[in-house]
KOLFI-33062 format. One record per residue (C-alpha): x, y, z; residue number from 1. Coordinates in nm, 3 decimals. Layout:
N
east; north; up; k
X; Y; Z; NUM
...
This chain:
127
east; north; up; k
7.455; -0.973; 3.922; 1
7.330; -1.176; 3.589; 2
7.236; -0.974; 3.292; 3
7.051; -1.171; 3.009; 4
7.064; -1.087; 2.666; 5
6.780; -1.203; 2.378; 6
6.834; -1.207; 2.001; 7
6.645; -1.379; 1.735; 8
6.309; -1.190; 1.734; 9
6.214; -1.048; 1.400; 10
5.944; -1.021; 1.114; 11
5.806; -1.393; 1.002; 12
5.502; -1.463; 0.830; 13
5.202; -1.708; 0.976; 14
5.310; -2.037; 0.997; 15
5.703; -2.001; 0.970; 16
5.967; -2.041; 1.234; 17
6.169; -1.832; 1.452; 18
6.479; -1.948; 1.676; 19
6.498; -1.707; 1.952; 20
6.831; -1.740; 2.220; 21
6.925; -1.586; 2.609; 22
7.268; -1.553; 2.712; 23
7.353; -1.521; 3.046; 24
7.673; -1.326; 3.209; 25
7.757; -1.173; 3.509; 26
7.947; -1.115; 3.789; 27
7.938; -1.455; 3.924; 28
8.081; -1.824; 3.879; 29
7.951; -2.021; 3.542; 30
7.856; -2.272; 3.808; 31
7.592; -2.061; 3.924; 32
7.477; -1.940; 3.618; 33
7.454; -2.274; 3.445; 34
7.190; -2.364; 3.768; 35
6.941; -2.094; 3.730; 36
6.616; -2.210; 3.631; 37
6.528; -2.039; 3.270; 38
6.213; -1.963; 3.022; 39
6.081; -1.752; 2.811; 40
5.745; -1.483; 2.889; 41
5.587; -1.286; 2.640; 42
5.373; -0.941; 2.619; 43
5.210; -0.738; 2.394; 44
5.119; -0.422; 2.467; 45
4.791; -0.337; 2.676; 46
4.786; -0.691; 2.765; 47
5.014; -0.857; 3.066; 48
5.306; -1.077; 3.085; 49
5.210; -1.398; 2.997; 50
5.443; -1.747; 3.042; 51
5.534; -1.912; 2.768; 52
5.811; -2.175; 2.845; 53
6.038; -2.296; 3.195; 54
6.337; -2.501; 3.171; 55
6.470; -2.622; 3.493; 56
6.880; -2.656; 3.538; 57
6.912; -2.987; 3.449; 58
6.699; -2.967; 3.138; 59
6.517; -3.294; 3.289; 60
6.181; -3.092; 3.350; 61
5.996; -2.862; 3.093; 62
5.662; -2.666; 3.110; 63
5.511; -2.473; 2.805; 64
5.183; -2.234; 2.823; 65
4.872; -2.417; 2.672; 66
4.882; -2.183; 2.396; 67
5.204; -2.316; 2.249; 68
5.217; -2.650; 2.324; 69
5.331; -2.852; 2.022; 70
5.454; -2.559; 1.841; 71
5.733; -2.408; 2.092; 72
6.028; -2.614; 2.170; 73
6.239; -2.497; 2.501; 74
6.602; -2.636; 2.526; 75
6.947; -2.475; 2.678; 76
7.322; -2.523; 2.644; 77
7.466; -2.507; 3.005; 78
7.800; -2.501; 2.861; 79
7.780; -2.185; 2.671; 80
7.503; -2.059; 2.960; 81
7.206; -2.029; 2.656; 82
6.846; -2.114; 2.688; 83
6.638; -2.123; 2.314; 84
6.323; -2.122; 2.236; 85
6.243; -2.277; 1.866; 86
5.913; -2.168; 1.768; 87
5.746; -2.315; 1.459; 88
5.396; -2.292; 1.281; 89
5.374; -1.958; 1.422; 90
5.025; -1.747; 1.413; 91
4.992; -1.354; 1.453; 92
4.862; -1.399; 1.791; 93
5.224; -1.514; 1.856; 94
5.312; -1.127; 1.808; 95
5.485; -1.015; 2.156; 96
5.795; -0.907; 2.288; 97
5.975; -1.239; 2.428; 98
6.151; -1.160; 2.768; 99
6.390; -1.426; 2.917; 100
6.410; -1.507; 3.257; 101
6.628; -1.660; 3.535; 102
6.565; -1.760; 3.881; 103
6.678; -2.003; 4.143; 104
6.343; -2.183; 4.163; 105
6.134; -2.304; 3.889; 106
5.795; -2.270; 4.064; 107
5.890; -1.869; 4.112; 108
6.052; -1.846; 3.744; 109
5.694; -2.011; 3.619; 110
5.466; -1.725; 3.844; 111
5.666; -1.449; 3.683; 112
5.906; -1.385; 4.032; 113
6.176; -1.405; 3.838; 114
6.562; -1.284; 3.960; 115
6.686; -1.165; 3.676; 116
6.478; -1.036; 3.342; 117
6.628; -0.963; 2.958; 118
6.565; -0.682; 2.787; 119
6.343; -0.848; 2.563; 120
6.315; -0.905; 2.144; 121
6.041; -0.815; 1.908; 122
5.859; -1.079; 1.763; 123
5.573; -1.014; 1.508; 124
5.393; -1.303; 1.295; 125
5.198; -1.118; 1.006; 126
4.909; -1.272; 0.851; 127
């Protein structure tokens, strides 16, 4: 079993930054953790989950929602099993809770058929 674990969400006016981070544990070898496809999702409520950012393993391929291209950076630390997701010039239709994910294949991470889900962390961009 993998549990992952956000922090960084928070209060931030329009147009500032927020550095958000997903751990992952578990039951199981850092080997396998360390080759789970990661990103980030987002929802607000009464709307649905909406991707934001994949990362695959190897950090060698990225993908990033339309919406926050050129603002939203995705990176991760394999050695300390830790995906990011740096988020400058933020707006208030940034306001969402972020949810990380995990799964063994990028293209089912990206549609939202993700193994493993966070608990997710408040973000809200006031205007």
């Amino acid at each position: 079993q993998v549990q992952l674990v956000e922090s960084g969400g928070g209060l931030v006016q329009a147009g500032g930054s927020l550095r958000l981070s997903c751990v992952a544990s578990g039951r199981t070898s850092s080997t396998y953790l360390s080759s789970l496809e990661m990103g980030w999702f987002r929802q607000d409520p009464g709307t649905e989950r909406e991707f934001v950012a994949a990362i695959t393993w190897t950090g060698s391929v990225i993908y990033y929602a339309d919406s926050v291209k050129g603002r939203f950076t995705i990176s991760r630390d394999n050695a300390k099993n830790t995906v990011y997701l740096q988020m400058n010039s933020l707006k208030p239709q940034d306001t969402a809770v972020y949810y990380c994910a995990a799964a063994n294949n990028i293209r089912f991470l990206r549609a939202g058929e993700s193994n493993y889900w966070g608990q997710g962390t408040q973000v809200t961009v006031s205007s």
